[in-house]
C-alpha positions in Angstrom: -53.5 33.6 -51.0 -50.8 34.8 -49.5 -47.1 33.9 -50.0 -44.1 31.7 -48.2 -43.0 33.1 -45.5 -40.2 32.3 -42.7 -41.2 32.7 -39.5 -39.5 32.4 -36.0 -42.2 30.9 -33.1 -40.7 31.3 -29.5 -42.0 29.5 -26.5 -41.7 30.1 -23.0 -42.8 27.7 -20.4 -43.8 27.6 -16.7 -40.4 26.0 -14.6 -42.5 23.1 -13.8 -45.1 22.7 -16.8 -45.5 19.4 -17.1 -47.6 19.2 -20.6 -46.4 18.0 -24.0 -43.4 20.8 -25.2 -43.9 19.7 -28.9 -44.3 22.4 -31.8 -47.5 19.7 -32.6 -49.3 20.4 -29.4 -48.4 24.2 -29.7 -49.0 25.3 -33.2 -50.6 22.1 -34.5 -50.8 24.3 -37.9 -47.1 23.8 -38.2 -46.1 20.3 -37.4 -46.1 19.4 -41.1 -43.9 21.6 -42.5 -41.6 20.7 -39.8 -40.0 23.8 -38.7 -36.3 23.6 -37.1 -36.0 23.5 -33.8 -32.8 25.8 -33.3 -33.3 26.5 -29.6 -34.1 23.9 -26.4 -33.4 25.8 -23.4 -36.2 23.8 -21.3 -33.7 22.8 -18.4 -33.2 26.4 -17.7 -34.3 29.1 -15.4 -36.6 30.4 -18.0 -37.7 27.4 -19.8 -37.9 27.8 -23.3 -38.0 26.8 -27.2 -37.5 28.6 -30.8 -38.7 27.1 -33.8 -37.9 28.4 -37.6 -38.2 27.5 -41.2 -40.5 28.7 -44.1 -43.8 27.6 -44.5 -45.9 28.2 -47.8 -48.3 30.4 -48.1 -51.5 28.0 -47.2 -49.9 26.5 -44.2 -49.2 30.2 -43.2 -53.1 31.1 -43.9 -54.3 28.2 -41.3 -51.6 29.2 -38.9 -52.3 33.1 -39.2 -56.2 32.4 -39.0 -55.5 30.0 -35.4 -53.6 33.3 -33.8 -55.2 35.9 -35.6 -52.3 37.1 -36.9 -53.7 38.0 -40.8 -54.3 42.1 -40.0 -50.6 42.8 -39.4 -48.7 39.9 -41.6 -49.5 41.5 -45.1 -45.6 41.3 -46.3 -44.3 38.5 -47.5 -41.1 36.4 -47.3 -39.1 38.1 -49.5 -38.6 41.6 -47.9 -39.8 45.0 -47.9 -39.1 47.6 -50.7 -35.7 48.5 -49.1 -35.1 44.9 -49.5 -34.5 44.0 -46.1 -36.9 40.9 -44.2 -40.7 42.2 -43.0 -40.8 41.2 -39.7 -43.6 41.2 -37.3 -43.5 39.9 -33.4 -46.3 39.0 -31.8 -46.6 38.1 -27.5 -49.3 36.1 -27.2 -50.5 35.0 -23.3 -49.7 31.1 -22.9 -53.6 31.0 -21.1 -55.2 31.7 -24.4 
């Protein structure tokens, strides 16, 4: 199982998307551990949204095997061996 880990989800939207912005209709994995949201920039030019908080390690699993993210998230929370945070970005294509 793997551990807690803090993660950062950042969405950008079409100008004119008219669907449901909600982390629950994005990443329905992570609408119970309810994630901060500590960006809304969805009146601007490039419409967008950043979420962030920890999630434990089984909400991480579901979420990591939605986005197929497991292969290159094998560090957890708590930092490398230098101590400083793992951190791994992933750009995924809003179509998929």
């Amino acid at each position: 199982m793997t551990e807690d880990r803090f993660i950062v989800l950042t969405v950008a939207y079409e100008r004119d998307a008219g669907r449901d912005r909600s982390l629950a209709s994005i990443a329905p994995e992570l609408k119970d551990p309810r994630l901060s949201l500590i960006e809304d920039n969805h009146h601007g030019w490039n419409p967008s949204c950043q979420w962030a908080g920890l999630v434990d390690g089984p909400t991480f699993d579901r979420f990591a095997d939605a986005w197929h993210l497991h292969h290159e998230n094998d560090q957890p929370a708590s930092g490398n061996a230098d101590g400083y945070p793992t951190m791994h970005a992933h750009t995924l294509d809003g179509m998929n």
